[in-house]
C-alpha positions as CSV (number, residue, x, y, z in Angstrom):
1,X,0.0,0.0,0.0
2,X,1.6,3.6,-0.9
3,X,-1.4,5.7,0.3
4,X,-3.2,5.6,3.3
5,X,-5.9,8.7,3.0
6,X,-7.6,9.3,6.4
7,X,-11.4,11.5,5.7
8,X,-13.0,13.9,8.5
9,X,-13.0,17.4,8.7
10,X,-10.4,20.0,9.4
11,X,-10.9,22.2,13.0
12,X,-11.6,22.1,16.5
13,X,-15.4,22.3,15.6
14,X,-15.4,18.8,14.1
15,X,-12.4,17.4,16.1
16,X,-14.4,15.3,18.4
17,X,-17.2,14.0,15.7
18,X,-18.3,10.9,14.7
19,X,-17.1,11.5,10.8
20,X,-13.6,12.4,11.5
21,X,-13.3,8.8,12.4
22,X,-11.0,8.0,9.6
23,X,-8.8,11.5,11.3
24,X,-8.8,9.7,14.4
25,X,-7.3,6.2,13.0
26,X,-4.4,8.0,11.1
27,X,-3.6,10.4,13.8
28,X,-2.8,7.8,16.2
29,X,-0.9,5.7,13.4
30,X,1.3,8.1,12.8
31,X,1.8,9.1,16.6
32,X,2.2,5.6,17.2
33,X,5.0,5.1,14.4
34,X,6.8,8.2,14.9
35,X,5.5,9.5,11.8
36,X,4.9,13.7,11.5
37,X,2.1,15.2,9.9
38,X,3.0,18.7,8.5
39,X,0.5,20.8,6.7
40,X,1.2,21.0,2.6
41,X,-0.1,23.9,1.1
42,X,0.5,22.0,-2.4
43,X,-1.7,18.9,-1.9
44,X,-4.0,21.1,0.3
45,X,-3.7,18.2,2.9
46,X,-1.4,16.8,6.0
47,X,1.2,14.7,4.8
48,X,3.3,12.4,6.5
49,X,5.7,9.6,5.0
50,X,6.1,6.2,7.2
51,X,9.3,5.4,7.1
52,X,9.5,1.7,7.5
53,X,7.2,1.0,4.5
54,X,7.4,4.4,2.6
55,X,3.5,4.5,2.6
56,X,2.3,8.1,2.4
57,X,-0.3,9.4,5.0
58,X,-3.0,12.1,4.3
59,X,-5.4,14.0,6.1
60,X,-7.2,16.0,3.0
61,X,-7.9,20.0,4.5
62,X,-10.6,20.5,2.2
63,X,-13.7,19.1,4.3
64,X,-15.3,16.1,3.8
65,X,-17.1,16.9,0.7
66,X,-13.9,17.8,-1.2
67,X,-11.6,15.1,0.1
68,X,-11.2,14.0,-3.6
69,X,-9.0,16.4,-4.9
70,X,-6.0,16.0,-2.8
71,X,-6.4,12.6,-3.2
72,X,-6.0,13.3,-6.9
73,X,-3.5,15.8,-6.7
74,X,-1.0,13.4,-4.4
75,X,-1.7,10.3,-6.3
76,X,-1.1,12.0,-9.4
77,X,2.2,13.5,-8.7
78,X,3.6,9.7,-7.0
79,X,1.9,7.8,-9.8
80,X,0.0,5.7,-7.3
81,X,-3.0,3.7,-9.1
82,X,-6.1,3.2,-7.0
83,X,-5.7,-0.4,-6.4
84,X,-2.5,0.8,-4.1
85,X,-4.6,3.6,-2.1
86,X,-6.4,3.0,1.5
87,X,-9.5,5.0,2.6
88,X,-10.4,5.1,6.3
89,X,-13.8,6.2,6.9
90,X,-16.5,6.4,9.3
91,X,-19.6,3.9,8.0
92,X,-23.0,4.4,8.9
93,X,-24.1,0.8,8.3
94,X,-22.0,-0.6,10.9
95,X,-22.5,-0.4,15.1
96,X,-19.9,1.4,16.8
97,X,-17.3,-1.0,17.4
98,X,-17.0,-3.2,14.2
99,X,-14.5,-2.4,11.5
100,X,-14.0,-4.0,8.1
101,X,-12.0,-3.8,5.0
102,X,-12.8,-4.6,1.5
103,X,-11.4,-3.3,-1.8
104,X,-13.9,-1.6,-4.3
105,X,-17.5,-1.5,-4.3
106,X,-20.5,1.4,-4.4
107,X,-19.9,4.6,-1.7
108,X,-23.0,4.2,0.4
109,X,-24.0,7.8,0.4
110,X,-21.0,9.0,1.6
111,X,-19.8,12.2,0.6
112,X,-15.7,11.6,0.9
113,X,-16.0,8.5,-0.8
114,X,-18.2,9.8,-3.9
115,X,-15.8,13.1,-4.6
116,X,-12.9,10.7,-4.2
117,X,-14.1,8.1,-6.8
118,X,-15.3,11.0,-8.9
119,X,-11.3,12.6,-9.3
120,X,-9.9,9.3,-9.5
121,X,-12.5,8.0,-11.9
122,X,-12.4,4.4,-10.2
123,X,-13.8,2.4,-7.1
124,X,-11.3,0.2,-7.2
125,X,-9.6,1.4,-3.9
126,X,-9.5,0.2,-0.9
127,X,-11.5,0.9,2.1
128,X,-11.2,0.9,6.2
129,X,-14.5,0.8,7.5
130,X,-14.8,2.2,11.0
131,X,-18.9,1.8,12.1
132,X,-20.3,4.7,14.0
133,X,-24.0,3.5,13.6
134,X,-27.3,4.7,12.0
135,X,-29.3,7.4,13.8
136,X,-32.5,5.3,12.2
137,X,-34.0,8.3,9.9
138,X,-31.8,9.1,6.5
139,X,-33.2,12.8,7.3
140,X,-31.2,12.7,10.7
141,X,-27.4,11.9,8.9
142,X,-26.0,14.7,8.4
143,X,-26.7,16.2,11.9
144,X,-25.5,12.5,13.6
145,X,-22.4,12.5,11.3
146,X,-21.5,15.8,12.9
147,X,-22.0,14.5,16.4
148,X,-20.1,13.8,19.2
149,X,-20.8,9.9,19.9
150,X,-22.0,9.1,23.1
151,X,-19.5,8.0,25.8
152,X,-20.2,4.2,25.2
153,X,-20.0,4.4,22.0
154,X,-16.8,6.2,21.7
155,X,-15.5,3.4,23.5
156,X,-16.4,1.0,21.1
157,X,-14.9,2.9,18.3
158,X,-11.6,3.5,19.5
159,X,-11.6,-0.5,20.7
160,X,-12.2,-0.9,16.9
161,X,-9.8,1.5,16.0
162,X,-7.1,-0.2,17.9
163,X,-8.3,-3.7,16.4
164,X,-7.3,-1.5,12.6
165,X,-4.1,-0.5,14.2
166,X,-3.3,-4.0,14.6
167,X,-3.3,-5.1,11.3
168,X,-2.1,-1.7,9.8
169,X,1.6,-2.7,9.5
170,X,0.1,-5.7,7.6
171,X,-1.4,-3.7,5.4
172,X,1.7,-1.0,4.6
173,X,3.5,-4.1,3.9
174,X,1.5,-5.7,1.4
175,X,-0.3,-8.6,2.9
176,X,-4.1,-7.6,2.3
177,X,-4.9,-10.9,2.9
178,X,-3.1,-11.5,6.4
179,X,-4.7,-8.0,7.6
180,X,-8.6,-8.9,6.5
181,X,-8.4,-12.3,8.2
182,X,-7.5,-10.8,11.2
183,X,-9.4,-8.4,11.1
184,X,-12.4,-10.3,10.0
185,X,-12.1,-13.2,12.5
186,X,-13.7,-12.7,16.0
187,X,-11.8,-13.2,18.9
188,X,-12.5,-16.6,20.9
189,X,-14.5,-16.5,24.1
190,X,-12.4,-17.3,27.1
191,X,-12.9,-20.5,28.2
192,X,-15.2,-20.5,31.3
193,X,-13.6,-22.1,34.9
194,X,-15.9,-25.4,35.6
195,X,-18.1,-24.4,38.6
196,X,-17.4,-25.8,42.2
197,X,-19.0,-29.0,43.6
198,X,-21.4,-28.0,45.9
199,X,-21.0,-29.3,49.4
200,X,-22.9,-31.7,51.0
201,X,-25.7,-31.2,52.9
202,X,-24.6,-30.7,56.4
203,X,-20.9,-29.9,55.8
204,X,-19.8,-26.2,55.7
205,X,-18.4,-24.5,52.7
206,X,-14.5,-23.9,54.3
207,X,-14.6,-27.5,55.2
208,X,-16.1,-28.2,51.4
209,X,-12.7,-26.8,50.1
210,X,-10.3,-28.4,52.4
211,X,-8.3,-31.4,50.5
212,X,-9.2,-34.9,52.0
213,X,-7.4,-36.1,54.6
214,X,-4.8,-38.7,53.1
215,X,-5.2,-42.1,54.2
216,X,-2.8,-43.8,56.0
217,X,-1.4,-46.7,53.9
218,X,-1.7,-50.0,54.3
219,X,0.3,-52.6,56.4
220,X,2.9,-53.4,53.8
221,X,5.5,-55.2,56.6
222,X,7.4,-57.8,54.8
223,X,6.2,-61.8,55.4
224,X,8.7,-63.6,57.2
225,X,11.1,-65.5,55.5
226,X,10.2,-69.3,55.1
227,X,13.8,-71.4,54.9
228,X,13.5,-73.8,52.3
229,X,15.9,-76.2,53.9
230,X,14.0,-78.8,55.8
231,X,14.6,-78.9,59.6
232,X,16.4,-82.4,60.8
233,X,14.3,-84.9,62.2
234,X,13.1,-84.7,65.9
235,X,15.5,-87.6,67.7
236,X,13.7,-90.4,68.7
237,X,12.6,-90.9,72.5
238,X,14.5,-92.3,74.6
239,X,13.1,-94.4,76.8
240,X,13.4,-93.4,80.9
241,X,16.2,-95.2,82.7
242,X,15.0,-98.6,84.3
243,X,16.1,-102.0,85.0
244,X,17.8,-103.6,82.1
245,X,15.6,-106.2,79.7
246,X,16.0,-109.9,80.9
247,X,18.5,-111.4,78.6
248,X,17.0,-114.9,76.5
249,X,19.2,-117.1,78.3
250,X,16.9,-120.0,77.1
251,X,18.1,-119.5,73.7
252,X,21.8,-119.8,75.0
253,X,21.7,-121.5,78.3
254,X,19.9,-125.5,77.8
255,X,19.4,-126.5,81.1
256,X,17.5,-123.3,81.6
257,X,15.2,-123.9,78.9
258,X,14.5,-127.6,80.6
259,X,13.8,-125.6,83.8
260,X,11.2,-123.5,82.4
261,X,9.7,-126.1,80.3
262,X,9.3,-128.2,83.6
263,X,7.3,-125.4,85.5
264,X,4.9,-125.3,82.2
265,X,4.0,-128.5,82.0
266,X,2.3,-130.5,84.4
267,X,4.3,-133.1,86.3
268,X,3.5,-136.9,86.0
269,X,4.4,-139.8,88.3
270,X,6.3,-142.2,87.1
């Protein structure tokens, strides 16, 4: 982009009105870029040159009505075509607080925009959009144009006009494209914190947000070790100390064996 062409109208009477939106948007571009706006007798207009992109800035002196001819006269004399020109504006379609951009298309009634496309002899420029709202009654315009917005609205409108400030340096470099999608896309809703449990009947709401109480955990002593080698077999029992067994003497001794036989058996006479 080589021209950026903020409309309003020129003195304190119309500083603070809803029209000189378009002032409003380039003023605080150039303050924020370091860019000085000095009054050219020649193009009847402010001019300032931003350096980073060599983009020139204008605020046409003429009124609103006449904003096309030093439009003409500037474009002319750099050889800028239309398709290479921005126009900020105030639009009445739009509520306070939305801004769009488009390239070409009809002027909508408005005054800055129709003397423009008249001295260039094209549409096919681009436009900044900046909505100020609709009084509701075509016969009330001209005197809401020339307004102060109300307090809330304002607001909105310099919210917007920070939104085009964004994407500006988009724009002075080239990338149209970059600067309408982010300009066109609405910003996501934060996401929303998941609401509190609510406590149980009974229990109070300090309690309710303590932590549980950590149980203790469980008896995790090591089982005694089982020693696989079998234990040696119990000794065998011995027997209480006693008089010592009768040794078999019969099996030895033969005339004990006749003695016993004789008290078995019964004795015969002879």
């Amino acid at each position: 982009m080589k021209l950026i062409i903020g409309l309003g109208n020129p003195g304190d009477k119309y500083e603070r009105t809803r029209h000189n939106a378009g002032f409003w948007l380039l003023e605080r571009f150039a303050a924020q870029t370091g860019t000085a706006m000095r009054k050219d007798a020649k193009f009847q207009a402010l001019v300032g040159r931003h350096s980073p992109s060599g983009a020139w800035l204008l605020m046409p002196q003429t009124f609103m009505n006449a904003s096309g001819r030093p439009v003409q006269m500037i474009a002319s004399f750099f050889k800028i075509e239309p398709a290479e020109i921005l126009v900020v504006h105030d639009e009445l379609d739009f509520a306070p607080g939305v801004v769009k951009m488009k390239r070409g298309g009809g002027i909508a009634g408005h005054n800055g925009l129709r003397d423009i496309s008249a001295r260039l002899g094209s549409h096919d420029y681009w436009r900044m959009r900046i909505g100020v709202g609709h009084p509701g009654d075509r016969a009330a315009v001209i005197d809401y144009v020339l307004n102060k917005p109300s307090a809330d609205d304002k607001a909105l409108i310099d919210g917007a006009i920070e939104r085009a400030l964004e994407v500006l340096p988009a724009i002075v470099g080239g990338d149209t494209q970059a600067a309408m999608l982010k300009l066109h896309t609405p910003d996501k809703p934060a996401a929303k914190a998941p609401p509190k449990a609510r406590p149980a009947p009974g229990v109070k709401a300090a309690e309710a947000d303590k932590p549980p109480k950590e149980e203790p955990p469980p008896n995790t002593e090591p089982a005694p070790k089982v020693d696989p080698t079998p234990a040696d077999p119990p000794a065998p029992k011995e027997d209480p100390p006693g008089e010592p067994a009768p040794k078999a003497e019969a099996a030895t001794n033969p005339g004990a064996l006749r003695t016993l036989f004789g008290k078995l058996l019964p004795t015969t006479q002879k």
